[in-house]
LOVO-693977 format. One record per residue (C-alpha): residue number from 1; chain; x, y, z. Coordinates in Angstrom, 3 decimals. Layout:
<rs>
+-----+-------+----------+----------+----------+
|   n | chain |       px |       py |       pz |
+-----+-------+----------+----------+----------+
| NUM |     A |        X |        Y |        Z |
...
+-----+-------+----------+----------+----------+
</rs>
This chain:
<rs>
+-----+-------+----------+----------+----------+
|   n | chain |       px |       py |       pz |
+-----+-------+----------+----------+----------+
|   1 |     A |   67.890 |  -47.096 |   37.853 |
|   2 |     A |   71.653 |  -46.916 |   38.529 |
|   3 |     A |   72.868 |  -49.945 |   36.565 |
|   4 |     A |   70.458 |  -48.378 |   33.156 |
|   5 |     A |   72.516 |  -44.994 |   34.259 |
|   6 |     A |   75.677 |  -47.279 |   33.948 |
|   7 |     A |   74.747 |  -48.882 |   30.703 |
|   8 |     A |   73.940 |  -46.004 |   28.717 |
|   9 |     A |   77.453 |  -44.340 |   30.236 |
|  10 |     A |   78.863 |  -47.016 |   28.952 |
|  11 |     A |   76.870 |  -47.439 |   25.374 |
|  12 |     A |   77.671 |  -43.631 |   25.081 |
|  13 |     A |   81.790 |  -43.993 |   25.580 |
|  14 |     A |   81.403 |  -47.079 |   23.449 |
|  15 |     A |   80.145 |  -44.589 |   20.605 |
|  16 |     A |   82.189 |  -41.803 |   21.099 |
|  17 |     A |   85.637 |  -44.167 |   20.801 |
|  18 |     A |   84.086 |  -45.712 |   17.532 |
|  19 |     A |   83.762 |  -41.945 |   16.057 |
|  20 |     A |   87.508 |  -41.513 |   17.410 |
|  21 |     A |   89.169 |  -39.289 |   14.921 |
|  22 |     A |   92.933 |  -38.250 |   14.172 |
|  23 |     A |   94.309 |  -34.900 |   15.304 |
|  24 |     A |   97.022 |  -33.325 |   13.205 |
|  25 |     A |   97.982 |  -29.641 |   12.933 |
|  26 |     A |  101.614 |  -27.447 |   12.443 |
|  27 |     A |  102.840 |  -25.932 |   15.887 |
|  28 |     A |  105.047 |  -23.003 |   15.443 |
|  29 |     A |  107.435 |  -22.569 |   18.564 |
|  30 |     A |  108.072 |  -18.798 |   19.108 |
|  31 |     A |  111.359 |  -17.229 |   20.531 |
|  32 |     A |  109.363 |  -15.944 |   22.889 |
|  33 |     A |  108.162 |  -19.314 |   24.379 |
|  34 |     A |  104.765 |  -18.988 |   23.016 |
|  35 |     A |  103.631 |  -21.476 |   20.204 |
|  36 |     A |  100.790 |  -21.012 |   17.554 |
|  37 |     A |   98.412 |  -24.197 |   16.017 |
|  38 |     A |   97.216 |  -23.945 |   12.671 |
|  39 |     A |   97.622 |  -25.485 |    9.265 |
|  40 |     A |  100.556 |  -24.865 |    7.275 |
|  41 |     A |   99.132 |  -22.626 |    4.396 |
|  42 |     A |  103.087 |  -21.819 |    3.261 |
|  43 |     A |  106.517 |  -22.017 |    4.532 |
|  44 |     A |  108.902 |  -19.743 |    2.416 |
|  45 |     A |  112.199 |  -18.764 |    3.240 |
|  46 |     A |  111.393 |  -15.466 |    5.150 |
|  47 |     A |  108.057 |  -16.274 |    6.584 |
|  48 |     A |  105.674 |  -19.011 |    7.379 |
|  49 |     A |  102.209 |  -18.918 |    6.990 |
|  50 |     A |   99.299 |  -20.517 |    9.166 |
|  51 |     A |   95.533 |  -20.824 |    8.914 |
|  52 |     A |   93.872 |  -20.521 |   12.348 |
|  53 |     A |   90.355 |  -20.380 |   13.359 |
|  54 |     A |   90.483 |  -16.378 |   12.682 |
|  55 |     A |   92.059 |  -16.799 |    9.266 |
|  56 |     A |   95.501 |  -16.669 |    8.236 |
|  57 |     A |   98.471 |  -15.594 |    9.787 |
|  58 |     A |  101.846 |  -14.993 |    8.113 |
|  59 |     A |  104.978 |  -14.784 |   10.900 |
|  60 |     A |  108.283 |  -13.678 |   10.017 |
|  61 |     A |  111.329 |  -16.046 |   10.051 |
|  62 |     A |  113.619 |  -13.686 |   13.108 |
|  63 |     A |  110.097 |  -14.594 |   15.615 |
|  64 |     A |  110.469 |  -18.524 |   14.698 |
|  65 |     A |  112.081 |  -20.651 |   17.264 |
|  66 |     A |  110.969 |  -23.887 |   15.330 |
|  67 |     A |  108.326 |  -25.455 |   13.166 |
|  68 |     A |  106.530 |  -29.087 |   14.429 |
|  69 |     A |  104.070 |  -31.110 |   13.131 |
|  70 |     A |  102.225 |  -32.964 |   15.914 |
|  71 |     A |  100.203 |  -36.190 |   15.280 |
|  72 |     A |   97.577 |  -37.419 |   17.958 |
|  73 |     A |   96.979 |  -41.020 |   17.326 |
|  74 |     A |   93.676 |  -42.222 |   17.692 |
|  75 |     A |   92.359 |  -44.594 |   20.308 |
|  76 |     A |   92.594 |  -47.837 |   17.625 |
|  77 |     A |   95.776 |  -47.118 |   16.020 |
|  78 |     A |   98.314 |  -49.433 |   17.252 |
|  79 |     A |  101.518 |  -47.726 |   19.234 |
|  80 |     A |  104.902 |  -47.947 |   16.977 |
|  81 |     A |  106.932 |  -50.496 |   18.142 |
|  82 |     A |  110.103 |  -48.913 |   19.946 |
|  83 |     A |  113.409 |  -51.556 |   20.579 |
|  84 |     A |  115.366 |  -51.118 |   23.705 |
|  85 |     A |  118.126 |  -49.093 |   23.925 |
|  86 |     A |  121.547 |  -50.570 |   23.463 |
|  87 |     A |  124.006 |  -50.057 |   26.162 |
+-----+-------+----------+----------+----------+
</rs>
């Protein structure tokens, strides 16, 4: 019974990491120290503009620390090769 238990555990996280997908969303840093996730809907010159879950949410240039885009590789993509620092 435990070693069927342990195949399907393992059949299951075989699965899931075939069905792996790529996370990528805009991070908005706030002066504050907060940060907001969304899609970049606009970024003008006195506001950006996000879509989150709720819908979309425009924030004013003076509240921006910085804007990010963050990538999540998935499982199967290969890391970048990084050469050692010089001294």
């Amino acid at each position: 019974m435990i070693s069927t238990l342990a195949l399907l555990t393992a059949l299951a996280a075989q699965q899931t990491s075939e069905v792996w997908t790529e996370i990528r969303f805009h991070r908005v840093h706030l002066r504050n120290g907060n940060f907001v996730d969304g899609t970049l809907v606009a970024n003008e010159q006195e506001s950006v503009t996000l879509r989150v879950k709720t819908g979309d949410i425009e924030i004013t240039r003076d509240l921006i620390d910085k804007v990010e885009y963050v990538k999540m590789r998935s499982y199967k993509e290969k890391p970048a090769d990084v050469p050692p620092p010089t001294p």
